[in-house]
C-alpha positions as CSV (number, residue, x, y, z in Angstrom):
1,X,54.9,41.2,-8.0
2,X,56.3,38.9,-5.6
3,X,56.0,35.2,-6.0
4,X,53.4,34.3,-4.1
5,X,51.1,36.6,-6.1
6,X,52.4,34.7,-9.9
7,X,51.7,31.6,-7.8
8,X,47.7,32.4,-7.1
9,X,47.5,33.6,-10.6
10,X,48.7,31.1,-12.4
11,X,46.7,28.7,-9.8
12,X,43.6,30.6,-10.9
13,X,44.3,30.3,-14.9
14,X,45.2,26.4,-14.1
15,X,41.7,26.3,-12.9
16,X,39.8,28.3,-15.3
17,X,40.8,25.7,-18.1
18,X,40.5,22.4,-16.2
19,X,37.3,23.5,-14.6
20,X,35.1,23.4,-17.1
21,X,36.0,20.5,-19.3
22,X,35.5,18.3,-15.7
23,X,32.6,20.0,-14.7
24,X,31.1,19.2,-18.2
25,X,32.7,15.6,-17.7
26,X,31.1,15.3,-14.2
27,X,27.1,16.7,-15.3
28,X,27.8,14.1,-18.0
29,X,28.6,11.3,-16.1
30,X,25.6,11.9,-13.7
31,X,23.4,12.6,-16.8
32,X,24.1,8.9,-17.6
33,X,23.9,7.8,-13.7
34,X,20.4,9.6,-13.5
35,X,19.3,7.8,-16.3
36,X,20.0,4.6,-15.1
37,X,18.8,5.2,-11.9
38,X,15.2,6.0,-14.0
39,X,15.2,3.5,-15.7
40,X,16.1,0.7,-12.6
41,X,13.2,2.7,-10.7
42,X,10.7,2.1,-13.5
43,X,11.9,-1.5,-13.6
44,X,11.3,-1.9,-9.9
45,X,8.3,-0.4,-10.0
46,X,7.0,-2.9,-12.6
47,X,8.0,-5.8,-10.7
48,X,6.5,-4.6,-7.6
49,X,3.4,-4.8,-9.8
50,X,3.9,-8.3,-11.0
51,X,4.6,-9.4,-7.5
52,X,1.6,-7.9,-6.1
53,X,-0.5,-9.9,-8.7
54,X,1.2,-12.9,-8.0
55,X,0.0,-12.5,-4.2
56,X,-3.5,-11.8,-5.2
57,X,-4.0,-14.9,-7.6
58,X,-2.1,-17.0,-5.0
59,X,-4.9,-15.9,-2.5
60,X,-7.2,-16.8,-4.4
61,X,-6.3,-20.2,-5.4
62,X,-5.4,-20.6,-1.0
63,X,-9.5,-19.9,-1.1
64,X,-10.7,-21.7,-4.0
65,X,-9.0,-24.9,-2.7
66,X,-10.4,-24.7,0.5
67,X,-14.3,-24.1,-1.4
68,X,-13.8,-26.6,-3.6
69,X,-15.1,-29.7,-1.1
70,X,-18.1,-27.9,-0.5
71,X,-20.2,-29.0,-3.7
72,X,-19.8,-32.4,-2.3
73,X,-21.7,-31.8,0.9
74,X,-24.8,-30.5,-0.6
75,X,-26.7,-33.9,-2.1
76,X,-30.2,-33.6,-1.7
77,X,-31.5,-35.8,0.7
78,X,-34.1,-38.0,-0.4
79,X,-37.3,-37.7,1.7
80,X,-38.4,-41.9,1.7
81,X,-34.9,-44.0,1.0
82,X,-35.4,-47.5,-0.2
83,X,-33.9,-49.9,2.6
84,X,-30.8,-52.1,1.3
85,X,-31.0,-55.8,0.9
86,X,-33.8,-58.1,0.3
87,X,-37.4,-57.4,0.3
88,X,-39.7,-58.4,3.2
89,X,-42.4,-59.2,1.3
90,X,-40.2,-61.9,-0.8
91,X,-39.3,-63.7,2.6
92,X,-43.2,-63.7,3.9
93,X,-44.4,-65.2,0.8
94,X,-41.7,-68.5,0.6
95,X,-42.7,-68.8,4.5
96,X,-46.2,-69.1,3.3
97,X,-45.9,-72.6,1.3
């Protein structure tokens, strides 16, 4: 066999036994990056949620302040108002004597 051939054969058997053990490092190590990833997806996706409810009750405090001055401009008017200040019939009576 010339050299070249011991070479690629001993290359090969070099690989065989480092192979696996990495590639059973390497699925391991992304394992434990997928899982992470899961879990920082779920977590995003709950805070989307939060934030989203946020900008609905902000919403709808914007509208309830701007409803909230309408109560006052609904008194019932009163159909005869009594007029402010004295009474005319006092002043024609002390004119009278």
């Amino acid at each position: 066999m010339s050299e070249k051939c011991k070479m690629d054969i001993m290359r090969k058997q070099r690989k065989k036994n480092t192979l696996p053990e990495s590639k059973d490092q390497r699925i391991t190590e992304l394992e434990e990056q997928l899982v992470q990833a899961l879990a920082t997806i779920q977590r995003l996706q709950k805070l989307q949620k939060e934030v989203e409810r946020l900008q609905a009750e902000v919403e709808e405090l914007k509208r309830a302040g701007k409803r909230q001055a309408a109560p006052f401009a609904r008194r019932k008017l009163v159909e005869h108002p009594k007029k402010s200040g004295a009474k005319q019939a006092l002043y024609s009576l002390e004119h009278m004597f």
